[in-house]
C-alpha positions, 0 to 999 in steps of 0.5 A: 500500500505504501509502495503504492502511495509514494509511485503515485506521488513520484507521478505527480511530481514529475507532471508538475516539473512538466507543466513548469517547464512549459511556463510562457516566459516574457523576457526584456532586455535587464535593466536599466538601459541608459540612453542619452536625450535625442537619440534613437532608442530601441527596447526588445522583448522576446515571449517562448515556451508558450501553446497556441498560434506561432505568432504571438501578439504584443503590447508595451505600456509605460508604468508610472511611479504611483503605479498608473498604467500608460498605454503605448502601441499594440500589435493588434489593437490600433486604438490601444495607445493613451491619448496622451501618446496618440500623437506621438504614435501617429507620426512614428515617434514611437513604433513598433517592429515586430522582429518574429513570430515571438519577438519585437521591437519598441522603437522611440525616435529622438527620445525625451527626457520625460521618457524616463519611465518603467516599460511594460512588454505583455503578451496576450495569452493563447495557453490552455492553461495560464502558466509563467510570466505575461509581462516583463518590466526594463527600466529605461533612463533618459540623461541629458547631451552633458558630454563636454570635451575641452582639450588643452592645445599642447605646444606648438613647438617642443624640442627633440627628445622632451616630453608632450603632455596632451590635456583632455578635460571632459565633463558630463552630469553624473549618471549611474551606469554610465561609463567614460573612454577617452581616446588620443589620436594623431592626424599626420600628413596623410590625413588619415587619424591613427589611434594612439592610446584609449582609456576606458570604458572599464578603466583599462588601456588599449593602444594603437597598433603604431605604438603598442613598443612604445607603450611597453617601453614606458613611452606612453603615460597616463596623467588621470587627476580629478574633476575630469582631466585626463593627460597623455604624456609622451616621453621622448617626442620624436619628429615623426611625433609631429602632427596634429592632435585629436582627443575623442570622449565616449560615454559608454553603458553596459549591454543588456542582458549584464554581458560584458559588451559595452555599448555607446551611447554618446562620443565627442571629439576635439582637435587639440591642435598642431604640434612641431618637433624642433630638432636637438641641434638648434636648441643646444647652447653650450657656454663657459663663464667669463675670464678668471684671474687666479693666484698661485696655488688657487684651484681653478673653478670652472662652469660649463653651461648648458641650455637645451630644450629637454635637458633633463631627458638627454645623456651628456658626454663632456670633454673640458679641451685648454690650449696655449693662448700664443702657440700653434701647439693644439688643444689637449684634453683635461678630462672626457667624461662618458654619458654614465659619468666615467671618465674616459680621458684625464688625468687624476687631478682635474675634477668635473661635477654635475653641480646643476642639472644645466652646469658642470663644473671642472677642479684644477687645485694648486693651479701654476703659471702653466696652467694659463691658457684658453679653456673650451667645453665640448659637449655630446647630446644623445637620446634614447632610440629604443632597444637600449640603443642611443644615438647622438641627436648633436655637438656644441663647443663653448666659446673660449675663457682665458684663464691667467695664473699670477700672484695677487692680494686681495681688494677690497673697500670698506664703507661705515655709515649710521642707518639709525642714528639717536635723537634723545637719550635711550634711543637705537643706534645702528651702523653698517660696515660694508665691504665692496670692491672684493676682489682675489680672496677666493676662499679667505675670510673676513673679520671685523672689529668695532672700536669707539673713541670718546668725543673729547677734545685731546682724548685719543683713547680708543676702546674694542666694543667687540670683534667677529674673527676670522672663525665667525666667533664673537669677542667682546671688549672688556668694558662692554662685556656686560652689555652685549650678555644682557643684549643691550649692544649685538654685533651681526654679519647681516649679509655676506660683506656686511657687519652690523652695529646696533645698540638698543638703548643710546646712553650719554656716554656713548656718544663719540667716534666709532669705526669697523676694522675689516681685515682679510685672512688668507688660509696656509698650508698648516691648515691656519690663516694667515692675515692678508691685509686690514682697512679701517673706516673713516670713524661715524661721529654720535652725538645730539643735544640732551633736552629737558623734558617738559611736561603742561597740564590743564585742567578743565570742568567738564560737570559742575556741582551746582547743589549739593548731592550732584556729580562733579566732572572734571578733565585734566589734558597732559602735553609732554615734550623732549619725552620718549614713550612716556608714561603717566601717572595722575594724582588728585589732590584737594583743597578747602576752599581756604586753600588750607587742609591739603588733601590726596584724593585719587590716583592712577599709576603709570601701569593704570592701577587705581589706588584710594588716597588717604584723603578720601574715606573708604566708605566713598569709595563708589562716589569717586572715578578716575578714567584714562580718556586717550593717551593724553587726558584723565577724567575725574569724577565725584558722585554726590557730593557733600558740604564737606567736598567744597573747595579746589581741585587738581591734577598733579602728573608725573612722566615715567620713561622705562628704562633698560630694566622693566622699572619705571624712572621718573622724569618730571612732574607738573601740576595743573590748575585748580577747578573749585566746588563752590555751591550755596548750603541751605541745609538738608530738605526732608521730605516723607511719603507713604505707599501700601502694596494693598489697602483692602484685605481680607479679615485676619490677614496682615496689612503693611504700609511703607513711611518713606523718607527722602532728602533733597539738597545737600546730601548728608553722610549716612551715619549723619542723619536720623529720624523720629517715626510715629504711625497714627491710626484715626478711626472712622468712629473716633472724635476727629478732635479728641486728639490722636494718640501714636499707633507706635513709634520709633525714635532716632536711636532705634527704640520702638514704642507702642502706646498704652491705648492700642492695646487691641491693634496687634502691630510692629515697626520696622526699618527695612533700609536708610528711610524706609519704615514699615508698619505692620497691622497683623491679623486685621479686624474691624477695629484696624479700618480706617486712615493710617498717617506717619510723621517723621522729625530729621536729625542731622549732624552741622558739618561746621558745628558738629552737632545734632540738629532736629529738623521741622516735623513732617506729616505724610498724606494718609492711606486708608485701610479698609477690609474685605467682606466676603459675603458668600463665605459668611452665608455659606454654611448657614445656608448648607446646614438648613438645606441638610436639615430641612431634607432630613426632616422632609425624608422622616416625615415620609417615612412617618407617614407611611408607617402610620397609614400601614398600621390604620389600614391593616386594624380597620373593620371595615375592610374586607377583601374584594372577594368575600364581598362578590360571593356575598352579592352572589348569595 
């Protein structure tokens, strides 16, 4: 039975993998396909293992993104396309070809950017049974024509053997799937254009049949760099390189189906212009330096210059050649070097080096008179050919140098002259001492030595400030030892024949005669130096006239105090002459209007630290300011200011110069004019104010009630004032006049009282600041209604006298207290507890009732059941 059941199975199996097998298959090109705006695009679709007729009919349609379906051509159907696209279809922009029994074609001529879209392929079925797949879907994307070739035109001329370098810039809006090849191209006389060298699509080279040994050389480079630059650069260009050059830009995309075929979809091409290759021989300069005049025992130094196009690229072969100047004898060779650089032909003590790229230079130590003569420089340009093989490309000799063996001492000039010279005392001083007209110190040396004189009448002593020898070392002279360790005098060679004297800070005892001794040294054959000859300058005189600095000052009211307890402004302007970066420092200083009692109030140093004089209480500090306006005025000021501030003020200015060390020295001072405060002092104005947050409140709250004092005129000190505060309270229902007694009070010491008769007013005092007093009314009730007034008696202290004095007693306005009755709270719960009550009463009263008209119902006689009453009337 189970053997059965599984060949039954196996039957049934293999009957499906049948019928898969004859699944209709829709099959179009894999996508997406990647064309290019305005070209000609061509979409396949293909229908096999499909029942029915041979010809199979087809229909495309364009998907959108939100999934809506477009008709576009039938086979079959002439009315099947969209509206949208009749038109189109009409004048065969769009047509389809039908390839086969089974395939066709979707042909869209000059097609858009807007058809960019997802295209439907479906074929109608003609199966018995509906099997496999009727639709295909290919993506196609529609670029713009972005494909921009700009070549860089090379050369036009470029000499034999250099390289050429041939730009391409191309540039397109990126794609995806989208590929670049650029290609180079040579057009020579023939007119026809031979491919050199392409790269890309899928970043591999293929050379032109013409160049292929020259690329496996390393002829041929490749210069790929960002933003679309593609370079070419051909080494070692040769005359048959001379042509004109195209550059040709491709973009590329995958054949369908994911092959590895490639297909093109765009090509531009550019010429980038014509190229001459010049010859070797006419770029090829070859040149000695000018005549030489040498000692005995020098070594001769000769340069042999080259000029060609292409230097670098070409193998030199050099010979140096010297023949006598008055003799028929001929030229003999010095040294012949190879292109590998060995020596071919010499003797062993002429040297030649490659000291630059473009000069070689030929050695001849310990020269004699023998060696006089006409030297020349031969030499032989070769260029690689291929196969290893070279060839000479061309030969040039030098002109003829004479060379002139003698004895000579070397020459020389020394010039001493003051680039900055000192107008005042501290001030720079620098000399340079120049060495020109240098002539035949080949490889000596020269030293200098500074010396100074004093500029006295008579007085020929002469002092070393320091000397740079022969080794470069610096040696200082023994009286200025200290001051060129500290730094305050440095001795440079600033350029090759120049020695520089410079002192940072002139003192006056520097003045006088300086001079630089110059002296030539010569090396010997122990390896020392002998010295060969000695200039001194004519000496540079320093010297000015010390002047006495000046210093003015004026001051000025900027702000004037017109009573007291305003702000007094005054400006002092400084003007200092003969100083040198000064610096100042201010100090205020007061009078009494006397001109007695002379006082520090403020001052600023020269580093602009403000310090409070002795003169001025600590307590004020906030009342006093002192500003640096600009480089040359302060700004003085007082805030409120007091009787006691009367009388006459000034700036007294000090100059400081900075010395050699960070201190300050003090150069001279001056004292301005007097600026007076002078007002009338009538004595202090008291005046008092009251003010409440609220004048209704509820019962029980606390109701506070500010007695505000205030002084006008002269300002008195804050220890100098008091006051005496009394708070009285009339009620609406007393007797207006009876006489009010005070609520409470507070004397001028402090000490509060309440009165005897208040006792039912719960209430306190206090001082919250300098003039205010506060009164507080705690757990209010209807006795505390009514008007609320404080009066106030000043004390102030006579500045004269120094004494106590009480002032005319001041009475505020009042301020009415009143409170707050809230008229549903008080009702409230009475109203509560009769609504509780009287439906208390109401549900008992039901309930009452009920129980009495059960019981009376239930004992009553007469009531008797319904039926006993028919069988009665029955009867």
């Amino acid at each position: 039975m189970h053997k059965g059941k599984g060949v039954f199975s196996l039957f049934i199996l293999f009957l499906g993998l049948a019928t898969l097998c004859e699944s209709r298959v829709v099959s179009v090109p894999a996508g997406p396909l990647v064309r290019v705006e305005g070209q000609s695009v061509s979409i396949r679709c293909n229908v096999s293992d499909y029942q029915g007729p041979r010809d199979q009919e087809f229909e495309w349609a364009l998907i959108l993104d939100n999934g809506a379906e477009v008709q576009l051509i039938s086979t079959f159907d002439p009315s099947y396309p969209d509206p949208s696209v009749k038109d189109r279809v009409n004048s065969g922009s769009i047509s389809i070809k039908k390839l086969s029994d089974a395939s066709v074609e979707l042909i869209i001529s000059k097609v858009r950017a807007t058809d960019s879209a997802t295209y439907r392929c479906s074929t109608p079925s003609t199966d018995s049974v509906m099997s496999g797949n009727y639709h295909a879907d290919v993506e196609l994307r529609v670029i713009g024509d972005t494909l921009r070739v700009v070549p860089s035109i090379p050369q036009p001329a470029v000499s034999e053997g250099e390289p050429l370098e041939l730009q391409c810039n191309a540039s397109r809006a990126y794609t995806a799937h989208t590929f670049l090849s650029i290609t180079w191209s040579i057009r020579k006389e023939t007119n026809t254009l031979e491919d050199i060298l392409t790269f890309g699509p899928d970043s591999g080279v293929k050379v032109g049949l013409g160049f292929a040994q020259r690329y496996a050389d390393g002829g041929l480079l490749l210069d790929l760099r960002e933003g679309g630059f593609y370079g070419l650069v051909m080494k070692g260009v040769k005359p048959s390189d001379q042509g004109a050059y195209v550059c040709t830009a491709r973009e590329w995309t995958r054949q369908p189906g994911g092959g590895k075929g490639w297909h093109k979809i765009l090509e531009r091409s550019e010429e980038m212009g014509k190229v001459m290759v010049t010859p070797l021989a006419q770029s090829l300069v070859v040149s000695v330096e000018k005549n030489v005049t040498l000692n005995v025992e020098d070594t001769l130094n000769l340069t042999c210059l080259l000029a060609a196009h292409g230097l670098l690229s070409l193998d030199l072969e050099l010979t140096w050649l010297v023949r006598a100047v008055n003799s028929s004898a001929g030229q003999r060779i010095l040294i012949h070097v190879g292109r590998d650089g060995q020596v071919l032909n010499g003797s062993e003590l002429v040297g030649m080096s490659r000291v630059k790229p473009d000069a070689f230079r030929l050695i001849l130590p310990k020269v004699q008179r023998s060696d006089s003569g006409l030297y020349f420089c031969q030499v032989k340009a070769w260029l690689p050919q291929g196969s290893g093989r070279w060839y000479q490309a061309a030969e040039k000799t030098s002109d003829p140098v004479q060379v002139l063996v003698t004895r000579l001492d070397p020459e020389f000039k020394v010039t001493l002259t003051a680039s900055l010279t000192p107008q005042f005392t501290s001030d720079p001083t620098e000399m340079v001492c120049q060495v020109t007209n240098l002539l035949n110190l080949r490889d000596g040396r020269l030293s200098v030595s500074w010396t100074y004189a004093v500029n006295t009448p008579g007085d020929s002593s002469i002092s070393t400030i320091a000397s740079i020898n022969e080794h470069g070392v610096l040696v200082p002279g023994e009286k200025y030892q200290q001051r060129l360790y500290r730094g305050d005098i440095a001795v440079t060679r600033s350029e090759q024949n120049a020695f520089r004297l410079r002192m940072l800070r002139t003192l006056d005892e520097d003045m006088g005669f300086y001079s630089c001794i110059v002296t030539a040294w010569t090396p010997n054959r122990q390896a020392g130096w002998d010295k060969a000859k000695e200039i001194k300058s004519d000496p540079v005189t320093v010297q000015w006239k010390p002047k006495t600095p000046v210093l003015s000052v004026v001051a000025h009211r900027v702000r004037e105090a017109s009573t007291g307890g305003s702000t007094f402004e005054m400006s002092c302007r400084v003007t200092g002459q003969n100083l040198q970066n000064p610096g100042y420092s201010v100090l205020i200083r007061f009078e009494d209007a006397q001109g007695r009692n002379p006082q520090k109030i403020l001052s600023l140093n020269a580093d602009s630290v403000l310090q409070l004089e002795e003169g001025m209480a600590a307590s004020r500090t906030d009342s006093v300011a002192l500003e640096k306006m600009g480089q040359q005025e302060y700004r003085f000021r007082l805030y409120g200011v007091q009787v006691s501030d009367r009388g006459f003020y000034c700036c007294e200015v000090t100059a400081w110069t900075r010395e050699q060390s960070s201190d300050w020295s003090r150069a001279v001072s001056a004292e301005s004019n007097k600026i007076e405060i002078a007002f009338a002092d009538s004595g202090p104005v008291f005046n008092v104010s009251i003010h409440s947050d609220r004048y209704r409140v509820l019962p029980g709250d606390t109701a506070k009630m500010e007695c505000i004092l205030s002084t006008l005129g002269a300002t008195p000190n804050t220890d100098d004032v008091a006051f005496d505060v009394r708070w009285f309270q009339s009620p609406a229902r007393a007797v207006e006049n009876g006489g009010a007694v005070p609520l409470i009070s507070m004397d001028r010491w402090g000490v509060v009282k309440k009165s005897g008769g208040n006792e039912s007013t719960e209430c306190s005092l206090e001082r919250t600041d300098r003039n205010t007093f506060v009164l507080s009314v705690h757990r209010t009730q209807d006795r505390d209604v009514g008007e609320y007034y404080c009066t106030a008696k000043p004390w102030y202290i006579l500045p004269d006298a120094g004494t106590w004095r009480d002032g005319p007693e001041l009475t505020s306005a009042p301020v009415i207290l009143s409170i707050k009755l809230a008229l549903w709270d008080s009702l409230k719960m009475p109203v509560l507890y009769g609504v509780v009550a009287a439906l208390a009463i109401g549900a008992l009263s039901i309930l009452l009732g009920l129980l009495v008209a059960n019981c009376c119902l239930s004992r009553n006689p007469m009531h008797t059941p319904r039926s006993k009453l028919m069988d009665l009337e029955i009867d």
